[in-house]
C-alpha positions, -999 to 999 in steps of 0.1 A, spaced: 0 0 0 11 37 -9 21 57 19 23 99 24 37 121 48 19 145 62 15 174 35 4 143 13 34 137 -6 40 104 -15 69 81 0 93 60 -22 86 24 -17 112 10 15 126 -21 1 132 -41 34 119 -26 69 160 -32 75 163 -6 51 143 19 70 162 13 99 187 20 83 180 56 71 168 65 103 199 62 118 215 90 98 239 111 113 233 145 102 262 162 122 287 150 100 306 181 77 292 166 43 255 171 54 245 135 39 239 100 49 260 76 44 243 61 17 239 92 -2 199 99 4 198 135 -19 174 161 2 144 176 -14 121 204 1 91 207 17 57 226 7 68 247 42 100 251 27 119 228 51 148 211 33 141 174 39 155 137 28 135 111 9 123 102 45 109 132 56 135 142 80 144 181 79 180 185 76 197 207 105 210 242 95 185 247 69 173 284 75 141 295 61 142 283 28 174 303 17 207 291 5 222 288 37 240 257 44 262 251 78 267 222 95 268 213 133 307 218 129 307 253 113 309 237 76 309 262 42 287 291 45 273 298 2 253 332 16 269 343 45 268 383 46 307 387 42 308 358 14 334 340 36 344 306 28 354 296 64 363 254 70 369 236 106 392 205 110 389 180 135 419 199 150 410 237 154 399 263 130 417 272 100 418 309 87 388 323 58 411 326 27 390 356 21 390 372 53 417 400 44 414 419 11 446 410 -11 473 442 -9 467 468 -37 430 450 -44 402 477 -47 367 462 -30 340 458 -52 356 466 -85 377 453 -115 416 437 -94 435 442 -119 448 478 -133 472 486 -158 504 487 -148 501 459 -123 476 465 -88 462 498 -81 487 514 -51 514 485 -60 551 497 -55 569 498 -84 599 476 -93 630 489 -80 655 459 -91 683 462 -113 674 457 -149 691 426 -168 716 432 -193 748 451 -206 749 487 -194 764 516 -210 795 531 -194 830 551 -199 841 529 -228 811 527 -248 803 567 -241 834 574 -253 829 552 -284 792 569 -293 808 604 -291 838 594 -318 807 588 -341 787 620 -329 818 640 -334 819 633 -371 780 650 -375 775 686 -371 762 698 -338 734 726 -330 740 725 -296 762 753 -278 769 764 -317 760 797 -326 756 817 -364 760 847 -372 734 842 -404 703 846 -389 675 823 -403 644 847 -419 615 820 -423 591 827 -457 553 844 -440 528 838 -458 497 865 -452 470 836 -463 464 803 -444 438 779 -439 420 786 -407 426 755 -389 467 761 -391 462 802 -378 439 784 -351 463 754 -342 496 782 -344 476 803 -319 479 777 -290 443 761 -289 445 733 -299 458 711 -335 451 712 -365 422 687 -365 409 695 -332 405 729 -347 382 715 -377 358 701 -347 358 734 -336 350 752 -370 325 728 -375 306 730 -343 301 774 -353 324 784 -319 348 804 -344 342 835 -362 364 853 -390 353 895 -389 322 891 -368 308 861 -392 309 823 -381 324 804 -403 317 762 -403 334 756 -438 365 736 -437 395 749 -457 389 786 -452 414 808 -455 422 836 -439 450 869 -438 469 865 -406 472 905 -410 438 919 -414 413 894 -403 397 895 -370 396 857 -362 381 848 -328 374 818 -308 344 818 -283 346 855 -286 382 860 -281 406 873 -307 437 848 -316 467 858 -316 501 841 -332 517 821 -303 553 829 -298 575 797 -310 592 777 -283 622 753 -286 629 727 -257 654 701 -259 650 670 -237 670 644 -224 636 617 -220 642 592 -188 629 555 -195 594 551 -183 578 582 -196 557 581 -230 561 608 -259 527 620 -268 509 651 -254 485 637 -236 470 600 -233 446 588 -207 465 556 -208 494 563 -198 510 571 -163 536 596 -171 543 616 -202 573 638 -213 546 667 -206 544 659 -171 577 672 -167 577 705 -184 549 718 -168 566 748 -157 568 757 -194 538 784 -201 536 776 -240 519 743 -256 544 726 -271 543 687 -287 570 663 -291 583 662 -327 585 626 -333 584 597 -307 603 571 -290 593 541 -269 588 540 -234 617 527 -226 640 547 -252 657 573 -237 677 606 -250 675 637 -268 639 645 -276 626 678 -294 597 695 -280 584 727 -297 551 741 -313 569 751 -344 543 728 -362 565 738 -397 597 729 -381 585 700 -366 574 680 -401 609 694 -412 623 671 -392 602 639 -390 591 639 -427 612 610 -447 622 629 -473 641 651 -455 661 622 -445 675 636 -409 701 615 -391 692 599 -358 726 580 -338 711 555 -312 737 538 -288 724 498 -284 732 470 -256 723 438 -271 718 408 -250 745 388 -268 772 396 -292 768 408 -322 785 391 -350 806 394 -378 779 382 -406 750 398 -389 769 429 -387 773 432 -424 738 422 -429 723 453 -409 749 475 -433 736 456 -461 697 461 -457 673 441 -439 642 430 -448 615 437 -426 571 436 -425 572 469 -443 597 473 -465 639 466 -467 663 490 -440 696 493 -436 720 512 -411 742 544 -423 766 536 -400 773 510 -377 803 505 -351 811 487 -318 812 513 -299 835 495 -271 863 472 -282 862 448 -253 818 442 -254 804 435 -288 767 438 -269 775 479 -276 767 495 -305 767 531 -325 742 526 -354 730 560 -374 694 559 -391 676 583 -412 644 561 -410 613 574 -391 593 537 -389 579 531 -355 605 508 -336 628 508 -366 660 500 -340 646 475 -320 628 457 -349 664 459 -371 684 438 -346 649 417 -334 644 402 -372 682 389 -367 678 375 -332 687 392 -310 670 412 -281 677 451 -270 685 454 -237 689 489 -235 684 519 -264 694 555 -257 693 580 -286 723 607 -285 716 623 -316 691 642 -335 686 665 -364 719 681 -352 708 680 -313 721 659 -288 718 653 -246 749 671 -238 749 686 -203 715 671 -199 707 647 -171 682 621 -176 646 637 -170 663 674 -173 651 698 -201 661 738 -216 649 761 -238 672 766 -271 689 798 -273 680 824 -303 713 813 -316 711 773 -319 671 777 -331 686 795 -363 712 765 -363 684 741 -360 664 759 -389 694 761 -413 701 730 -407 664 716 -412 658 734 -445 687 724 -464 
């Protein structure tokens, strides 16, 4: 005959009354929560959690997902989340019970750059590092370029005005902003040329006699600034990006005028870097075919050698096209890891990806020479402005 418990549910059919003995005898207090012949519990209409027998299974609590055994067993609800375990020998501590160091509660663990408040990484840095011999070495090849630094002319450098240009270029030579930001503002009617707003692109207008104004104040031509930089590793070369920790502008913010880096090297490049907003001077310099010299000193993790040498003088054959070196020399006679190698290509990692394709992996890259400017009396993260006397250098020099 069928049988039913109380709320009229109907009860498996018991084998052998041994059987039922059996089950009754249950111990419940164990850690696991289960008899030992695996019995799965079900739930009441009242919302007890009960076995196939009917019995209610201790530290059940109201229906929510709140199991504990008798002996302080795994908590899946508890308020603080804590997975806390006993032993037969004493308590063991919650693995969660102390937020992790540099972990921010309730949000994303993980930052870029490593943990949020994480202290940095003070160690040594691996491989070959550049000293007496190898400065000495870089210099013999620096020597044999012409140098804008400490040199002074007596021709002074008279640059070609012209009274009509587009009104994006007056805008971005005022200071406000570049050359494309300024189009966003032209478009969006916050700029006005004699009284009128003007929202066409490619407008020009005469730098003498127009009365151009942004948000109702007149522009003006911003007086051209020339900083040389001797860039520390870790800092990136770009104006401004949210993405980054610390930029080459972070440490020229004593400097009044907005000025840009003219061209870019890594994050961990270091050397002479060219900050100005000179926007004609500045694609002078960068623009391939005005082919300007750039001298890197390299540390390599392993010697260079003799075939791989003549290979980088030769050309080498990159993802974008064939490269080769204008010069290359050890630059210390005793470590073939140090290198002198002058470039006139602009390509984005051109160094690192010359001696990469070949094998071999740049420890350290420092560039001493640029355009006719170099790092000297310049300590890492130290800057200057150019005097009147090297800018006309710098602009001979970049318009020949």
């Amino acid at each position: 005959m069928d049988q039913f418990t109380k709320e009229g549910r109907k009860l498996r059919p018991r084998k052998t009354s041994s059987a039922v003995a059996r089950a009754e005898k249950v111990d419940f207090s164990s850690e696991s929560g289960r008899s030992e012949y695996g019995e799965r519990p079900h739930r009441s209409e009242g919302g007890e959690h009960r076995n196939y027998h009917g019995s209610p299974r201790p530290g059940y609590q109201g229906g929510s997902r709140n199991y504990r055994s008798s002996e302080g067993g795994r908590s899946h609800n508890s308020p603080d989340r804590e997975r806390s375990y006993r032993q037969s020998d004493g308590p063991r501590a919650s693995r969660n019970s102390a937020p992790r160091p540099g972990r921010p509660q309730g949000g994303k663990p993980f930052q870029k750059g490593g943990f949020k408040g994480a202290k940095p990484f003070k160690g040594k840095a691996s491989g070959p590092k550049f000293d007496k011999a190898s400065s000495e070495g870089i210099n013999r090849m620096i020597s044999r370029r012409p140098v804008v630094n400490g040199s002074e002319s007596s021709e002074s450098y008279v640059s070609p005005v012209k009274d009509v240009i587009r009104l994006n270029k007056f805008i971005a030579n005022s200071g406000v902003c570049s050359r494309r930001e300024a189009d966003t503002l032209i478009q969006a009617g916050v700029v006005t040329v004699n009284g009128v707003v003007v929202t066409e692109l490619g407008t020009k207008v005469n730098i003498h006699d127009d009365d151009i104004r942004f948000n109702g104040e007149r522009l003006k031509g911003e007086e051209k600034v020339y900083i040389i930089m001797n860039k520390p590793r870790g800092y990136v070369t770009t104006a401004s990006d949210p993405h980054a920790e610390k930029t080459v502008i972070d440490l020229i913010k004593t400097c009044p005028a907005r000025v840009y880096p003219v061209g870019r090297l890594d994050k961990s490049t270091t050397g002479v870097l060219l900050l100005t907003n000179d926007g004609e001077i500045a694609e002078r310099l960068t623009h391939p075919s005005y082919d300007k010299k750039k001298i890197y000193q390299v540390a390599l993790d392993k010697p260079l050698s003799e075939e791989d040498y003549r290979t980088i003088l030769g050309g080498v054959t990159l993802s974008d096209g064939e490269v080769k070196a204008d010069e290359l020399e050890y630059i210390d006679e005793n470590d073939k890891r140090k290198l002198g190698i002058e470039i006139h290509s602009g390509k984005n990692r051109i160094v690192r990806r010359i001696f990469e394709s070949l094998g071999y992996n740049v420890k350290a890259l420092d560039r001493v020479y640029f355009a006719g400017l170099t790092k000297k009396g310049l300590k890492k993260g130290e800057w200057r402005y150019l005097s009147e006397g090297e800018v006309n250098i710098l602009k001979i020099g970049a318009y020949v």
